[in-house]
C-alpha positions in Angstrom: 138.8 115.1 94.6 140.6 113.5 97.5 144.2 114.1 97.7 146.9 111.6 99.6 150.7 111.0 100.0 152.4 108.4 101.5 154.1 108.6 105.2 156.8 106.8 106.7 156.6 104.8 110.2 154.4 107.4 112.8 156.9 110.1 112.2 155.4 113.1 110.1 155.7 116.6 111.3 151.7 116.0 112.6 151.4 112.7 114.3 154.4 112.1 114.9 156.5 109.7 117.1 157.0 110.5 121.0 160.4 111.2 122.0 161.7 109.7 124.5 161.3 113.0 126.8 157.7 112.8 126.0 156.5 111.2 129.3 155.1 108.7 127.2 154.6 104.5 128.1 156.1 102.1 125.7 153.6 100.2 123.8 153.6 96.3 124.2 155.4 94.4 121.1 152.7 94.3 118.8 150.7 98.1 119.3 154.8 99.2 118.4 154.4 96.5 115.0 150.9 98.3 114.6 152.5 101.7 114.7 155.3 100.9 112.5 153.5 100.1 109.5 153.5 102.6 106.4 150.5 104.6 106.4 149.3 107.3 103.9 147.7 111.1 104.8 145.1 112.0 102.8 142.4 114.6 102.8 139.3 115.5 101.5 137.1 119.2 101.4 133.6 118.9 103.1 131.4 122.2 103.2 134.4 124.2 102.5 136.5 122.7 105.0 140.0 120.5 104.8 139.0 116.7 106.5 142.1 114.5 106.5 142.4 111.1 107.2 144.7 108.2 107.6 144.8 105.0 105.8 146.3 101.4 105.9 146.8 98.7 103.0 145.3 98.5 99.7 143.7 101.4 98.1 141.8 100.1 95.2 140.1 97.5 97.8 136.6 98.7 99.4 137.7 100.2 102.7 136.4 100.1 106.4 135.8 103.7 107.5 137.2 104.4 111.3 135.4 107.6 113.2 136.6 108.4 116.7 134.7 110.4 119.5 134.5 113.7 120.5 137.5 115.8 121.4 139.6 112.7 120.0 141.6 112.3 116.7 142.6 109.3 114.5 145.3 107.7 116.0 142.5 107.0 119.1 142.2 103.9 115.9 145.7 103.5 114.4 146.9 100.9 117.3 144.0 98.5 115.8 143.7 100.0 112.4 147.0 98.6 111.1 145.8 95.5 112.1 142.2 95.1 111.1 142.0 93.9 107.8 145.5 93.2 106.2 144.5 92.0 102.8 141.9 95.0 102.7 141.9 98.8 102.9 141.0 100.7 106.4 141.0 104.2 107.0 140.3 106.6 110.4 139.6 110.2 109.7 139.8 113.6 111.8 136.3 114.7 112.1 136.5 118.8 111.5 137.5 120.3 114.8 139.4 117.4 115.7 143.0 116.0 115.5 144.6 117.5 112.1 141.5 118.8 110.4 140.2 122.2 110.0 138.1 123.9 112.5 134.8 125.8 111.4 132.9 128.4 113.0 129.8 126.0 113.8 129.6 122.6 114.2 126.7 120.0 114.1 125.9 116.3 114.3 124.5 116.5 110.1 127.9 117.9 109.2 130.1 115.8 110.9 127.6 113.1 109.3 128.7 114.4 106.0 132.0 114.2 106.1 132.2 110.9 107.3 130.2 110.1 103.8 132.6 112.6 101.9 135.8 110.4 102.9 134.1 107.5 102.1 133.3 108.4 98.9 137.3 109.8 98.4 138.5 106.5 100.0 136.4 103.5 98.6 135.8 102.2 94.8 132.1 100.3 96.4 130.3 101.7 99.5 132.0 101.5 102.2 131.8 100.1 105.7 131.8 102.7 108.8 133.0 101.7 112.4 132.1 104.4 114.9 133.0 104.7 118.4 130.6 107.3 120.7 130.4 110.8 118.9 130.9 109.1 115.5 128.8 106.6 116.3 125.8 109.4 116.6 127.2 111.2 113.4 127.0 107.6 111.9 123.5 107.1 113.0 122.5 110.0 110.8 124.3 108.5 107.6 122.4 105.4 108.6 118.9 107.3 108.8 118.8 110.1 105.9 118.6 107.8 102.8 120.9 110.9 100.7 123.8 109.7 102.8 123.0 106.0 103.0 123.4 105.2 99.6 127.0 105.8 99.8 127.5 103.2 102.8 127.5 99.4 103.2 126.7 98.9 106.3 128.0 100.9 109.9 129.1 99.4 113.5 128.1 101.4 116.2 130.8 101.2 119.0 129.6 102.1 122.2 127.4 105.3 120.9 124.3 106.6 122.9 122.0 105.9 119.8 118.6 105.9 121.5 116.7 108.4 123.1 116.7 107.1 127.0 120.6 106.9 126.7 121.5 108.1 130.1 124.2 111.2 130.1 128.1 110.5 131.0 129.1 112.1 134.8 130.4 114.9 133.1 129.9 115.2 129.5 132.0 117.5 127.0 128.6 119.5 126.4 128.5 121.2 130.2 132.5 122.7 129.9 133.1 125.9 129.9 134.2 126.9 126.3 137.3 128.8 126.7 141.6 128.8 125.0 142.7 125.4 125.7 145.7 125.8 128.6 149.0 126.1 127.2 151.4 123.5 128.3 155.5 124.1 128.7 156.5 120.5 127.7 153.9 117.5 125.9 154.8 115.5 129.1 153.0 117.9 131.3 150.1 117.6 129.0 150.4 114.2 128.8 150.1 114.3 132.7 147.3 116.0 132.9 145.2 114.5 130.6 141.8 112.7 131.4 139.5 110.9 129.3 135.9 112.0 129.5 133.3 110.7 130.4 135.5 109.4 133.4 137.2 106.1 133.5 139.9 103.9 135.1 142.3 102.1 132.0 145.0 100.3 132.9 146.3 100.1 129.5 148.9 103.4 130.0 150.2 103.3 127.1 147.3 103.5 125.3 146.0 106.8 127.1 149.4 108.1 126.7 149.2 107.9 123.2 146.2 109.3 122.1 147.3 112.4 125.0 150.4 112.8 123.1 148.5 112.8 119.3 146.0 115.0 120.8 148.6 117.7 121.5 149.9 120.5 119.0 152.6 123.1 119.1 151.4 126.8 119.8 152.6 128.7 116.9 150.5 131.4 116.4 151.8 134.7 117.0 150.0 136.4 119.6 150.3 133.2 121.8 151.3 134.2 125.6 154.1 132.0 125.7 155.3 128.8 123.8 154.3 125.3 124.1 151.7 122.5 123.4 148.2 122.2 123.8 145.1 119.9 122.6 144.5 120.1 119.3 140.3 120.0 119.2 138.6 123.2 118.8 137.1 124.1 122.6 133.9 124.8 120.6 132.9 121.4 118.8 129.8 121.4 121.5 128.8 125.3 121.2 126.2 126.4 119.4 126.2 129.5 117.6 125.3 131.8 120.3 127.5 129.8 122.9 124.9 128.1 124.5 125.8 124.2 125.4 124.2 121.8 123.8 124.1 118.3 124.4 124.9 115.9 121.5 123.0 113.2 121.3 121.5 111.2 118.2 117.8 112.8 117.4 116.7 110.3 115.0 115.5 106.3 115.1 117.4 103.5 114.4 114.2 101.7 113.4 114.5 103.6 109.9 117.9 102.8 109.8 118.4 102.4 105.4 121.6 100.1 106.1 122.1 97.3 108.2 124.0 97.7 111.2 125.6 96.4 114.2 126.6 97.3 118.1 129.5 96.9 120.0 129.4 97.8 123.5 132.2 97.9 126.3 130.6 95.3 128.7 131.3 97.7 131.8 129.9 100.7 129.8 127.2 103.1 131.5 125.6 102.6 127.6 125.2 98.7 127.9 121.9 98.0 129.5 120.0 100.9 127.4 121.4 99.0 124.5 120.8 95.6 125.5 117.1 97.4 126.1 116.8 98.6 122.9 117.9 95.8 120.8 115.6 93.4 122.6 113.1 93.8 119.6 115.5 93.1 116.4 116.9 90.3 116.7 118.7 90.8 113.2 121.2 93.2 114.4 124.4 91.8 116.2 124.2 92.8 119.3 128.2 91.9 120.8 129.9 92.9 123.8 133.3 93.4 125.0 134.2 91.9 127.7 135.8 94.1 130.8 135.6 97.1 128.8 134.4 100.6 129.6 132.9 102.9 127.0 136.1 103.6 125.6 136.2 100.1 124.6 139.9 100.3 122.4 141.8 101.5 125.2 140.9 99.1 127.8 140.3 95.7 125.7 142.2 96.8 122.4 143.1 93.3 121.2 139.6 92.0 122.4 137.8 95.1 120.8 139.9 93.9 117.6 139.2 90.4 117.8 135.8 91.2 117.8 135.4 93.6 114.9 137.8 91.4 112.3 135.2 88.5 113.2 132.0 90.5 112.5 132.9 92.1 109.7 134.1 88.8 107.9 131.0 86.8 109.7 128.2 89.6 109.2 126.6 89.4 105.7 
């Protein structure tokens, strides 16, 4: 049973709005319009564990499922969420270890598949539609592939997600970090400072980064804490397996026995681009659409060209 309440304008005791003192950029006119319109918390259990999400517009209309990346939350899709699909119902979730749901003590590619499915399901009267950028773009691939999951989807846009087994590996990906405490920051501006998108890109949209860096902090409240403060909110061990060995994440199946259809959106600049273009030569039935000037994280560099794009192919794509 999926449980929900309604929230005010960006300002619950979770994701709530910068203050001034933050260190954070102003948002341009209409990300602040975005940002200011009523959205409801809701949540959902999946393998024993709390997922909550956040959701825009109608609830009794068949909804268009947002999943961010790795070590990134929800709000990575509220600036563009709000605005998606007015008339409709569109909702980004915290994938467990991430943003405002609960951690576990192992994580996997299948289970992160599932509760993308298990929201779904909570959020949407007919099957619903999944838009996936990077690691929930591979968690997505797995819905697509394993028929169980499948049934409960319409259809799934893969946003710049190494889907396909020669996808090369970012400069550094999230897999080769050390897994230790996150630092613990005096002040959310200092955090916001310091933090880095990975893999590794210029954006000049700083209002954007500073955003999801301020979202992507928490208080540090527990009790044997060294000293108060802030720090990231994702559990350091989403890529650890359960010895503590890295492993990289990557998408094990094939998209040729994909059970729903399904389209790509890649970040023109992306390091992912040409092993796409490569290996949708052959099916010329799935959309194959690029974003022009964009790096892989395609929302924060082209956000209103990354926008444009989705609202036409999900009204355009049967």
């Amino acid at each position: 049973m999926a449980a929900t309440e309604r929230i005010g304008r960006a300002d619950t005791a979770d994701y709530r709005t910068p203050p001034t003192s933050a260190g954070v950029a102003e948002p341009p006119d209409w990300a602040s319009h975005a940002l200011g319109r009523e959205r409801r918390m809701g949540r959902v259990v999946c393998d024993g564990v709390t997922i909550r999400y956040l959701s825009w517009g109608d609830p009794a209309a068949p909804a268009t499922v947002l999943v961010h990346g790795g070590a990134a939350h929800a709000m990575w899709w509220a600036p563009l969420a709000a605005l998606l699909d007015h008339g409709g119902h569109v909702v980004a979730l915290d994938l467990s270890g991430h943003g405002l749901s609960d951690h576990r003590p192992v994580y996997s590619v299948g289970t992160w598949a599932r509760e993308v499915v298990a929201v779904a399901e909570a959020v949407s009267p007919d099957p619903a539609t999944i838009v996936a950028h990077s690691l929930g773009g591979i968690a997505s691939s797995v819905v697509l592939t394993d028929p169980a999951l499948a049934e409960h989807v319409r259809r799934v846009v893969l946003v710049d997600t190494p889907a396909w087994p020669d996808a090369p590996a970012p400069e550094q990906p999230l897999a080769e970090r050390e897994v230790r405490p996150h630092r613990i920051y005096a002040a959310a501006a200092e955090g916001v400072a310091r933090f880095r998108l990975v893999p590794p890109q210029p954006c000049d949209n700083d209002w954007y980064v500073d955003h999801i860096a301020w979202h992507g902090l928490r208080p540090v409240d527990e009790p044997h804490a060294p000293a108060a403060g802030v720090q990231w909110r994702f559990d350091p061990r989403i890529f650890a397996n359960p010895t503590g060995d890295h492993q990289i994440v990557r998408f094990g199946g094939d998209l040729d026995e994909a059970c729903r259809p399904f389209a790509v959106v890649m970040g023109e600049r992306s390091y992912l681009a040409e092993g796409a273009r490569r290996a949708l030569a052959g099916r010329p039935d799935t959309p194959l659409l690029f974003v022009p000037d964009a790096a892989h994280h395609v929302m924060l560099d082209q956000p209103l060209s990354l926008l444009s794009t989705l609202r036409s192919l999900l009204t355009t794509w049967p």
